[in-house]
N, C-alpha and C positions, 0 to 999 in steps of 0.2 A: 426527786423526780422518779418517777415510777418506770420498774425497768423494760423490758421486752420479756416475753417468753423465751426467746433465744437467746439470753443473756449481753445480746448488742443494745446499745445507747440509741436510744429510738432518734428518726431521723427530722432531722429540720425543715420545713415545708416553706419556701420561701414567700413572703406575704406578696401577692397580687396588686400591683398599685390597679388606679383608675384607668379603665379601657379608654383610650386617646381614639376621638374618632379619625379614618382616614378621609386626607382630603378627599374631597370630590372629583373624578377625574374627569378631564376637561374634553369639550366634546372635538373632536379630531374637525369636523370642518368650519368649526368655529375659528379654531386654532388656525385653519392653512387661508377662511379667508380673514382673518388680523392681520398676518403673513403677508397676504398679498396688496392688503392694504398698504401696509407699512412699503413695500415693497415699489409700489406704484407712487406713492409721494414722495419717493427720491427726488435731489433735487437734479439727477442726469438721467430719469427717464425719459423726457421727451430727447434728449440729445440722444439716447439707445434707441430708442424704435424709429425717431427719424434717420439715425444711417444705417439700422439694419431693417427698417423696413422698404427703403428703398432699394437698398444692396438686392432682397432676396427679390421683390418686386421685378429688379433690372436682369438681374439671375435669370428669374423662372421665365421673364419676356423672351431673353434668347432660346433658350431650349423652344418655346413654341413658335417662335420666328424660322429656325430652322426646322421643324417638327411641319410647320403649315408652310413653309414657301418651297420646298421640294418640288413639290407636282408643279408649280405654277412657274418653276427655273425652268424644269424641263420641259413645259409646253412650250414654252420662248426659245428651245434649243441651248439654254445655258447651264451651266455646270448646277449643279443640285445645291451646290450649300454657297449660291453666286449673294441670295438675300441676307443671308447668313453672313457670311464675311463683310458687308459694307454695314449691316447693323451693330456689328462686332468694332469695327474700325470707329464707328459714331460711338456706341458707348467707353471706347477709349479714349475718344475724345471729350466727350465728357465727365468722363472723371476727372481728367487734365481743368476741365473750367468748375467743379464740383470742389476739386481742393483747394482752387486759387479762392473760389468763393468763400469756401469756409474761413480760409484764413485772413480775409479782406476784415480791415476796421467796419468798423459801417460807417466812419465818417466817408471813405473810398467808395463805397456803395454810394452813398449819395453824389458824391460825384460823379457816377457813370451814370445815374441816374440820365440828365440833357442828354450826352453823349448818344445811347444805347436809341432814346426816343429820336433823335435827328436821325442816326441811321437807319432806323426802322421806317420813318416815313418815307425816307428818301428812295429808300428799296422797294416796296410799296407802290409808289410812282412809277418805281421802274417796270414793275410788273405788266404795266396797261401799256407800255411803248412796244410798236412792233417793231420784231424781230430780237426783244430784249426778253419778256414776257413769252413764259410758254401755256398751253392751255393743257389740262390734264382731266379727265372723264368730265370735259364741259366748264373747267371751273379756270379762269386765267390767271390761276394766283402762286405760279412758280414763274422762275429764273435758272437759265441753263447753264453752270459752271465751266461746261466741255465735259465732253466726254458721256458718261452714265450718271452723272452726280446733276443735282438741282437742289433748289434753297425755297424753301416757302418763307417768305419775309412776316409775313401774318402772323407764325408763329412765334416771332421774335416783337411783335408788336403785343402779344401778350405780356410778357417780362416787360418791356417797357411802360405800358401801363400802371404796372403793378408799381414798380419801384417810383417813377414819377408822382404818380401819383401819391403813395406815401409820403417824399419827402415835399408835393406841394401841401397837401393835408397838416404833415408836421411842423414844417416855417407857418402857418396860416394857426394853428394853434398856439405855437409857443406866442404870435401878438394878439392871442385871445380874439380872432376876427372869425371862427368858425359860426360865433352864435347869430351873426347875422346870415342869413340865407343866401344873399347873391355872393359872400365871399366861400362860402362851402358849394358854390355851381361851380363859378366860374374861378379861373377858368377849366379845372375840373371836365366838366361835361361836355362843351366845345369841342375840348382834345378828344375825347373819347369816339365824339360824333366823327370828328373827323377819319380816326381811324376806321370808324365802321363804315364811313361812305367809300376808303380807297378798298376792304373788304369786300364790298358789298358789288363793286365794280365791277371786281371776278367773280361774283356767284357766290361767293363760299358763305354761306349762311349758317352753315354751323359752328365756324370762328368765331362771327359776330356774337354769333348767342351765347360763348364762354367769354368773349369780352366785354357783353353786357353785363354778364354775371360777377365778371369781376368790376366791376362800375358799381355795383349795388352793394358789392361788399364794403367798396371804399365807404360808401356813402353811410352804408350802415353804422359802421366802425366809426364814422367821426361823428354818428350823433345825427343824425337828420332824422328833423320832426317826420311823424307820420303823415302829414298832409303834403311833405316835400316830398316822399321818397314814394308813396302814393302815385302823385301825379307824375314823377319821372316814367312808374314805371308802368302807367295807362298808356303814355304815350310813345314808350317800348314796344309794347303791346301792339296797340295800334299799329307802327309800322311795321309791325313782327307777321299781323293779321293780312295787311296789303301786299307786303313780298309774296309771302305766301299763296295770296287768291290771282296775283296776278302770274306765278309761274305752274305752269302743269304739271314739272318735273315734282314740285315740291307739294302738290294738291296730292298727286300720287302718291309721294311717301307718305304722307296722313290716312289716304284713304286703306290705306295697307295695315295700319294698327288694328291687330286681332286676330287678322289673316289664316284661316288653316288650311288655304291652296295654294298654291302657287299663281293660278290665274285666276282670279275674280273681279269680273266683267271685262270691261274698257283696261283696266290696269293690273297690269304685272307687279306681283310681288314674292316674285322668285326670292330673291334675297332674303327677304321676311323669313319667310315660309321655311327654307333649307335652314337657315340659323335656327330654327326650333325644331326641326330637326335632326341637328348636331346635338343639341342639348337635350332631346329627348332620348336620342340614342345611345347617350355617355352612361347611364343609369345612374350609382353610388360611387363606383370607381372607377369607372372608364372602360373604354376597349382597348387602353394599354398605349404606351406613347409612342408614335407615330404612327397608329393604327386607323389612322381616321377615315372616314370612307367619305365625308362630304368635301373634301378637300381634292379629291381628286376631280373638280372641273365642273362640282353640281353648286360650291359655294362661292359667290363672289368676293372679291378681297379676303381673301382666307385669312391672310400672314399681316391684313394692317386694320381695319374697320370690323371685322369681325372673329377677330384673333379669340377674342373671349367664348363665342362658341366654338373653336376648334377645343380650347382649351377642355371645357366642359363632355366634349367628346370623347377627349381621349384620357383624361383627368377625372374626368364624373363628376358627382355633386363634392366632393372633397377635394377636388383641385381647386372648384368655381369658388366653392367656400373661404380658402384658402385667403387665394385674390381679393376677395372682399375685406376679410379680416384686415390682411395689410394694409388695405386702402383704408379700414376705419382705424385703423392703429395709428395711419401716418395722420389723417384728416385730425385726430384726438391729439396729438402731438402739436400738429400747429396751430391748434384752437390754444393750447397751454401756453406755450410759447407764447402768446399775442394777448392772453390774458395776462400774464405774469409779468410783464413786464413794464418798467417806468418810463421809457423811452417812446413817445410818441412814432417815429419813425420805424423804429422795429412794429411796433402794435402793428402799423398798417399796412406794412410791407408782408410782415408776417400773418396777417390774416386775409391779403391778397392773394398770395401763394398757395393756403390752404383753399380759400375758395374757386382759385382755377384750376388745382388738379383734383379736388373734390367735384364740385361741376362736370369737368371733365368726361370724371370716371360713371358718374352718374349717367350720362347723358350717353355715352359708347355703352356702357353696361343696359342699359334701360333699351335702349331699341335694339338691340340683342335680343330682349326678353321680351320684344315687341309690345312695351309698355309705353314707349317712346316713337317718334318720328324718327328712320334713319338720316341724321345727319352730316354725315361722314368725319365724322370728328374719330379719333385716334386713340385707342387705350393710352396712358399717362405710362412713359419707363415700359411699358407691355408688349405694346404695337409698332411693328414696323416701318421706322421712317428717321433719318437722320436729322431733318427738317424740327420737327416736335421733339427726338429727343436731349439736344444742343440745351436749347433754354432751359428746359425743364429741369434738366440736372443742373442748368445753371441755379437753379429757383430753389433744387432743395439744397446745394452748399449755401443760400440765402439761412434757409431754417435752423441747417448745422452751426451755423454761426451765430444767430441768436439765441440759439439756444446753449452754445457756450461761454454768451455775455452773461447768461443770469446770474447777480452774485453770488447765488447758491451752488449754482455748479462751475462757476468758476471758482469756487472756494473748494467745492470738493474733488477736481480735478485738479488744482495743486495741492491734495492732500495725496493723492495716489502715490504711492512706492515705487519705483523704477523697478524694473525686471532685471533690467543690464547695468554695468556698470558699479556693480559696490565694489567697494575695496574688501580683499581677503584680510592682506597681509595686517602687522601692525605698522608702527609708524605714525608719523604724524598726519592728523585727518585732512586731506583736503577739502576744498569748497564739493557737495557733491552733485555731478552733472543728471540732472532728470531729463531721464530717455521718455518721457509722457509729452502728451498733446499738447499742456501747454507749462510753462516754466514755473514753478515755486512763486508762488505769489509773495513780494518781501513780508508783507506781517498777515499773516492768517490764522484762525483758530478754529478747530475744529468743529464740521460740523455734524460728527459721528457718523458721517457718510463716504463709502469709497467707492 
């Protein structure tokens, strides 16, 4: 070997293997939406967003319950936060039938199913008898407990619909009698009728039309040809057309769709008119919460029919946004629920549920935006009223509960770990008690999901 000039042992140059190319790096929102894929096919997403989109829902309702019924306490002489603490007291009370719900079988839900419906009518009835029956801006469809407290039975005739109806849908299927026509009517449509005609008695038209709506979902849901569900709803229609031309109060709310005055011509559409301009005033973020200036005595129903444009006012286009989100988070939730599952009874219960406070929202939200006839129908959890919101939360511990019959997530809800309760010490192991929602299922296996 040949030496160096400097008499050192020339140096060894290590050989080079082959340049290894670098993977590819992966595109970041490729990556977060797989992520959120994977993320959304849990098997206890619909069970997350149905109770925390209703939680936040019933949340943000009170802040603008008492935000919008201030001015309208103290134009009555009563204490400023008087709307406030009786909606407060209602949503306690519903939680109370929210968790009994949740934790009901469903074979128990089917049996309240009669029960729920006999009461309903029976209340109903009561509504039309004088001195029982009270009349409220023209419409006869409460009942006076004593005192400041009343009961709208109507809206407990939605829940009864729903669930009856379900569980007559699911006996009528499981003996395979849906495929004939008059056993998918009757007697189904009957009942229905008849709750819209004790409806209809008081006035309240915009009930009728969320409990028509829940009618069509049934109908939809158990499979009715398009020439059946066609002709029901021509003749929906039809008498939807004749209420309408025969009352002025309700020619008026039509004629008021588009409205940018307050008075044009013959009819007033004050209400209209200020709702859009709550919601044009609110801009991106609002004028800050409790800052509302249409609430002070220029908006009708601030705190219950029109809650949603106060909200927009003092909330801006990211409050309104918001509201909406939720209401499509929760509507997506019980479309899943009702798709997923095997159990005829949940399907139709649970796709009852979604289409009456979908409907609902649509139908409060829409003439708001005066895209809509004002109805007078009630944001869903939103809007102020104890009446509306009793069932409703009874209707979403309906959803909570089916949605933790799915075997999926009832598999992966007794896979969850306890928080509380491990043993430190050593010693012998005992049985270990789970502090979770629902108990260790005896034989399970995992479904990589927690």
């Amino acid at each position: 070997m040949t030496g160096s000039r400097t008499g050192r042992p020339p140096v060894r140059r290590a050989v080079r293997g082959p340049v290894v190319p670098r993977p590819p790096r992966e595109n970041p929102v490729r990556t977060l939406v797989t992520r959120a894929r994977r993320a959304w096919d849990r098997p206890l997403t619909a069970y997350y967003l149905i109770l925390g989109g209703s939680a936040l829902i019933t949340v943000l309702g009170l802040v603008m319950v008492y935000s919008a019924s201030q001015i309208t306490a103290l134009q009555m002489s009563l204490p400023g936060s008087y709307f406030f603490r009786k909606q407060l007291l209602a949503a306690g009370i519903g939680c109370v039938l929210l968790l009994a719900a949740s934790r009901m079988p469903v074979r128990l839900h089917r049996a309240l199913a009669y029960p729920i419906l006999a009461g309903a009518v029976v209340l109903m009835a009561l509504v039309q008898v004088p001195g029982v029956g009270v009349a409220v801006n023209g419409n006869q469809n409460w009942i006076a407990l004593g005192g400041s407290f009343q009961i709208q039975p109507s809206e407990f005739g939605k829940l009864a619909l729903v669930l009856w109806g379900a569980d007559l849908l699911a006996r009528k299927q499981d003996k395979r009698l849906l495929s004939q026509w008059k056993h998918m009517l009757v007697p189904l449509v009957p009942a229905a009728f008849m709750l819209l005609g004790l409806i209809m008695l008081g006035g309240d038209m915009g009930t009728a039309i969320i409990l028509t709506a829940i009618l069509f979902g049934l109908l939809w849901l158990a499979g009715a040809p398009t020439r059946l569900f066609v002709g029901v709803l021509s003749i929906a229609a039809l008498l939807g057309a004749i209420l309408i031309r025969t009352s002025p109060n309700r020619m008026a709310r039509l004629t008021c769709l588009g409205a940018t005055e307050p008075q044009t011509g013959p009819v007033d559409c004050w209400q209209a008119v200020h709702g859009i301009y709550a919601l044009a005033s609110g801009g991106i973020f609002g004028s800050g919460l409790g800052a509302s200036v249409e609430k002070w005595g220029q908006l009708p129903e601030a705190h219950t029919d029109f809650i949603f444009a106060i909200t927009g006012e003092e909330l801006g286009l990211a409050g309104t946004l918001s509201v909406l989100a939720l209401f499509a988070a929760l509507g997506y939730a019980g479309i899943r629920v009702a798709g997923r599952t095997e159990d005829p009874f949940v399907r139709y219960a649970a796709g009852g549920v979604t289409t009456w406070i979908t409907a609902q929202a649509v139908i409060n939200i829409g003439a708001v935006l005066g895209l809509l006839p004002i109805a007078g129908v009630p944001l869903p959890l939103f809007s102020y009223g104890g009446s509306a919101l009793l069932p409703t939360m009874f209707a979403i511990g309906l959803l909570i509960a089916f949605a933790r019959e799915d075997p999926a997530a009832r598999m992966a809800l007794a896979m969850r770990q306890p928080r509380f309760g491990r043993k430190r010490g050593g010693g012998p192991q005992r049985p270990r008690r789970w502090n979770t929602m629902r108990r260790r299922a005896p034989v399970a296996r995992s479904s990589g999901e927690r």
